[in-house]
C-alpha positions as CSV (number, residue, x, y, z in Angstrom):
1,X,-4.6,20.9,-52.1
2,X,-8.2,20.9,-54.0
3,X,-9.2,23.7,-56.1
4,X,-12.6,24.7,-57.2
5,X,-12.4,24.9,-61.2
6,X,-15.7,27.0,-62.7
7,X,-15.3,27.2,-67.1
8,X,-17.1,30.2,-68.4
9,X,-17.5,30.7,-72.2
10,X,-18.3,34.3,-73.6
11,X,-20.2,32.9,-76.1
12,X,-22.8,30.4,-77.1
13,X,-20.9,28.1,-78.1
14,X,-20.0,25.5,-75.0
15,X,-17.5,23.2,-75.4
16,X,-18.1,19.5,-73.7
17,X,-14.2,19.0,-72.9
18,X,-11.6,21.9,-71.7
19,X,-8.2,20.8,-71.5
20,X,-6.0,22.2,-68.8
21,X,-1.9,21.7,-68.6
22,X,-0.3,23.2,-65.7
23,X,3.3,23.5,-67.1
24,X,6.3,24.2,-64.7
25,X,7.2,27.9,-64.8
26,X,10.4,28.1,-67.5
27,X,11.3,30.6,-70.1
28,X,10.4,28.8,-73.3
29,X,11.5,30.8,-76.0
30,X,8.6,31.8,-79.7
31,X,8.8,28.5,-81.7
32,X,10.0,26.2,-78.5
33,X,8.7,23.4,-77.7
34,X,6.9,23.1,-74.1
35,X,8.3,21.0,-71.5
36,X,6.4,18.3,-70.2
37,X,3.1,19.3,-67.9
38,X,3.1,18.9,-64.4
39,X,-0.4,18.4,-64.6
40,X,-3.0,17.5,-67.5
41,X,-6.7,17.4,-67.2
42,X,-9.9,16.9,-68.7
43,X,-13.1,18.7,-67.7
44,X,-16.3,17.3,-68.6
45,X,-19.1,19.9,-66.8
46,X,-18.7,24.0,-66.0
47,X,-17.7,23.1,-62.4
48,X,-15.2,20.3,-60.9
49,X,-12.7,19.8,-58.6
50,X,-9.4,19.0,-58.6
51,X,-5.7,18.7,-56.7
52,X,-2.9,20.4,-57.4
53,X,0.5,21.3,-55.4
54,X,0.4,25.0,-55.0
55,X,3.1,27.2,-56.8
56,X,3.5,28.4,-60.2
57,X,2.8,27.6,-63.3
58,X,2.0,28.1,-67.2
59,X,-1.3,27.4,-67.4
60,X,-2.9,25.8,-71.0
61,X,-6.2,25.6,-71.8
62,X,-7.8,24.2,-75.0
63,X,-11.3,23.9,-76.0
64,X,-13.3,23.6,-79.1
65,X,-14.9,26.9,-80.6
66,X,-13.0,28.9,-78.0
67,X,-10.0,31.0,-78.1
68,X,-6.6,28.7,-76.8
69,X,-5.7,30.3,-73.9
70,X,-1.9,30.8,-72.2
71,X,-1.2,32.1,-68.7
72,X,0.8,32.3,-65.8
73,X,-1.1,31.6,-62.4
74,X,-0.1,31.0,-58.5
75,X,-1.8,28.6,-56.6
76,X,-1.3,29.4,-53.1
77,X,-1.1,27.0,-49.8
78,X,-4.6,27.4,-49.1
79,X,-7.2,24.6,-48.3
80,X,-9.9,25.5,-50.8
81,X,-8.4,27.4,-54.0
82,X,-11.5,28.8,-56.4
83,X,-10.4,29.3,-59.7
84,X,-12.4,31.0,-63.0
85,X,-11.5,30.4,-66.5
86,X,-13.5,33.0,-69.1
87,X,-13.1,31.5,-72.5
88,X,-13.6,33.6,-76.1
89,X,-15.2,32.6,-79.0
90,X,-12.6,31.4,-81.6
91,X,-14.1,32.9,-84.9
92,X,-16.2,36.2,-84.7
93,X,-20.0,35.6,-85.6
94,X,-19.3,32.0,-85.1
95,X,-21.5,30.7,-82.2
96,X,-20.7,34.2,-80.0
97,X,-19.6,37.5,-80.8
98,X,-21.8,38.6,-83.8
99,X,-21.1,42.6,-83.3
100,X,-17.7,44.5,-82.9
């Protein structure tokens, strides 16, 4: 199925490559290594596209000056998934946030 990927950054500091690993769903325990993505890939622009088989997963996302960011998601069986990833500023007053 294709989903419809838009990178946000809440700061302004864009990165030109975000990483994404969608990981299979599993209980890793604090200082466990990850299993294997299902999934890796490398965005270039603020929008793309991209196919995935729906379900679960652990979502990763890396990218430089912004906050690395770890969630579960569900993609569901539908023909056109949009998705938004809202990335933070990695250092306060660095290239973002400069006020509490």
């Amino acid at each position: 199925m294709n989903v419809d990927l838009t990178v946000k950054y809440n700061g302004a500091i864009k990165s030109d490559s975000v990483y994404l690993f969608f990981y299979p769903t599993t209980n890793v325990e604090l200082g466990q290594r990850l299993p294997m993505p299902d999934k890796k890939l490398v965005i270039h622009k603020s929008e793309s596209e991209f196919q995935i088989y729906p379900g679960a997963y652990t979502l990763g996302v890396l990218a430089f000056g912004s906050k690395p960011l770890n969630t579960r998601i569900y993609i569901p069986p539908v023909q056109n998934f949009k998705m938004e990833l809202e990335l933070n500023p990695q250092i306060i007053g660095w290239g973002g946030i400069n006020q509490i």
